[in-house]
C-alpha positions in Angstrom: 45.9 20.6 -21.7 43.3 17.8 -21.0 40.2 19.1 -19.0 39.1 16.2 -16.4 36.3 18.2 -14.5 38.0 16.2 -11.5 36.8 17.8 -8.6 32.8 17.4 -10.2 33.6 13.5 -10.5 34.9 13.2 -7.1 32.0 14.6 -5.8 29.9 12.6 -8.0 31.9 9.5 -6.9 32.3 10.0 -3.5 28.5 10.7 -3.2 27.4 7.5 -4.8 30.2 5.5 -2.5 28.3 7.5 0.5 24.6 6.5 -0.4 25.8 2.8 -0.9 27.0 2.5 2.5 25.3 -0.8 4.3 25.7 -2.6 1.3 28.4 -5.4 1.2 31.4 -6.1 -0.3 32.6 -4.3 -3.6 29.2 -3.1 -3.2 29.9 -0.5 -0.8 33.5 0.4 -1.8 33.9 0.8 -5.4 32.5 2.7 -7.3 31.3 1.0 -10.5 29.7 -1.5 -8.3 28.4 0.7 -5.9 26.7 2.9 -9.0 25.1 -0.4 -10.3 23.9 -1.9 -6.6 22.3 2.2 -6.5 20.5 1.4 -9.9 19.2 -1.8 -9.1 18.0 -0.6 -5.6 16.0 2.6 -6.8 14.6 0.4 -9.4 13.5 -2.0 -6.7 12.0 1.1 -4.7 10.6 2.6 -7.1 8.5 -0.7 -8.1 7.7 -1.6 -4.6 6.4 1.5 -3.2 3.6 0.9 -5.7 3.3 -2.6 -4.8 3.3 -1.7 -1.0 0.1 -0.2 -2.3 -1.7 -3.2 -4.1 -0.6 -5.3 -0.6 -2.0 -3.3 2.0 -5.6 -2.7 0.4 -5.4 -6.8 -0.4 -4.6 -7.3 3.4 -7.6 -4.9 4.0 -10.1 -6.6 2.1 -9.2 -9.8 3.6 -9.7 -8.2 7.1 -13.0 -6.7 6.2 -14.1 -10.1 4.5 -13.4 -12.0 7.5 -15.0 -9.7 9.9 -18.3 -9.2 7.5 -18.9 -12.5 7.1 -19.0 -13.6 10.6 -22.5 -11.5 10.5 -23.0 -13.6 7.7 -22.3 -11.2 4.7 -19.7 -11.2 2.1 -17.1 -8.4 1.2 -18.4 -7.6 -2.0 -22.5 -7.5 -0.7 -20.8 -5.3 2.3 -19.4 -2.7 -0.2 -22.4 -2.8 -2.5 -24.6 -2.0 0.7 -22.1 0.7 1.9 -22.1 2.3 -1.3 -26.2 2.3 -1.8 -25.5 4.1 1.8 -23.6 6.7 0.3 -21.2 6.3 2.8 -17.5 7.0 1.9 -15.0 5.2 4.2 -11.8 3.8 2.7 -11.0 0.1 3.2 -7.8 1.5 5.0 -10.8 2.7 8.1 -13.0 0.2 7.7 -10.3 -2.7 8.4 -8.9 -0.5 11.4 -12.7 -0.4 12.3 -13.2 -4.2 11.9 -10.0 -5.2 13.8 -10.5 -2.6 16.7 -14.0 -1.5 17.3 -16.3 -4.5 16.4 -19.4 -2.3 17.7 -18.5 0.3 15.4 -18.0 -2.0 12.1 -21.4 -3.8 13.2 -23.4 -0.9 12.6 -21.7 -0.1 9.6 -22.6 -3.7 8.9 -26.8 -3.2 9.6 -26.3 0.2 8.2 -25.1 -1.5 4.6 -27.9 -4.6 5.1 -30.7 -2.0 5.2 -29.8 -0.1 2.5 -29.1 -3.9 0.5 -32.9 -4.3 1.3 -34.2 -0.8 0.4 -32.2 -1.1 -3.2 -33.9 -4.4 -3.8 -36.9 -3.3 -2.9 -36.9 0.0 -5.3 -35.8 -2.5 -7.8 -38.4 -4.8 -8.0 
């Protein structure tokens, strides 16, 4: 007699027809599409939770850019005079800071000038 392993397969099946429910279609009913529509979809989430990533600290440096240089510094002099600081706040915090407590990022701001003007002082 011919082993099937049915009940492991109906499982299998029934658990891929569960986790495509939402999607349209053949998509959501049958179970060769269903598997495939899964496939493509992990694949998909799997790429964009890194790309989430990349977004948000782009979006961040654009916030911090635009709030920097309306005291008339750039992004890039702003992180050069942070890090002569030696002060460690992600861009995550310091584009919260920019958006929400202006008072805050400006000191941050004169904090990262004055250290811009000790490092070119040391260095000449």
């Amino acid at each position: 007699m011919r082993v099937t392993n049915a009940p492991a397969s109906w499982k299998r099946r029934k658990r891929t027809i569960k986790a495509a429910k939402g999607f349209r279609l053949r998509r959501s009913k049958l179970y060769r599409y269903a598997a495939d529509a899964l496939d493509h979809g992990r694949q998909y989430a799997y790429r964009d939770r890194r790309n989430k990533k990349r977004s948000f600290r782009a979006l961040w440096q654009i916030r911090i850019n635009a709030a920097t240089r309306s005291v008339g510094l750039t992004y890039s002099r702003f992180i050069e005079g942070l890090k002569a600081a030696q002060i460690t706040l992600d861009r995550k915090v310091l584009a919260d800071l920019a958006a929400t407590d202006a008072a805050a990022f400006g000191e941050l701001v004169k904090v990262a000038q004055d250290a811009l003007k000790t490092k070119a002082a040391k260095a000449a």
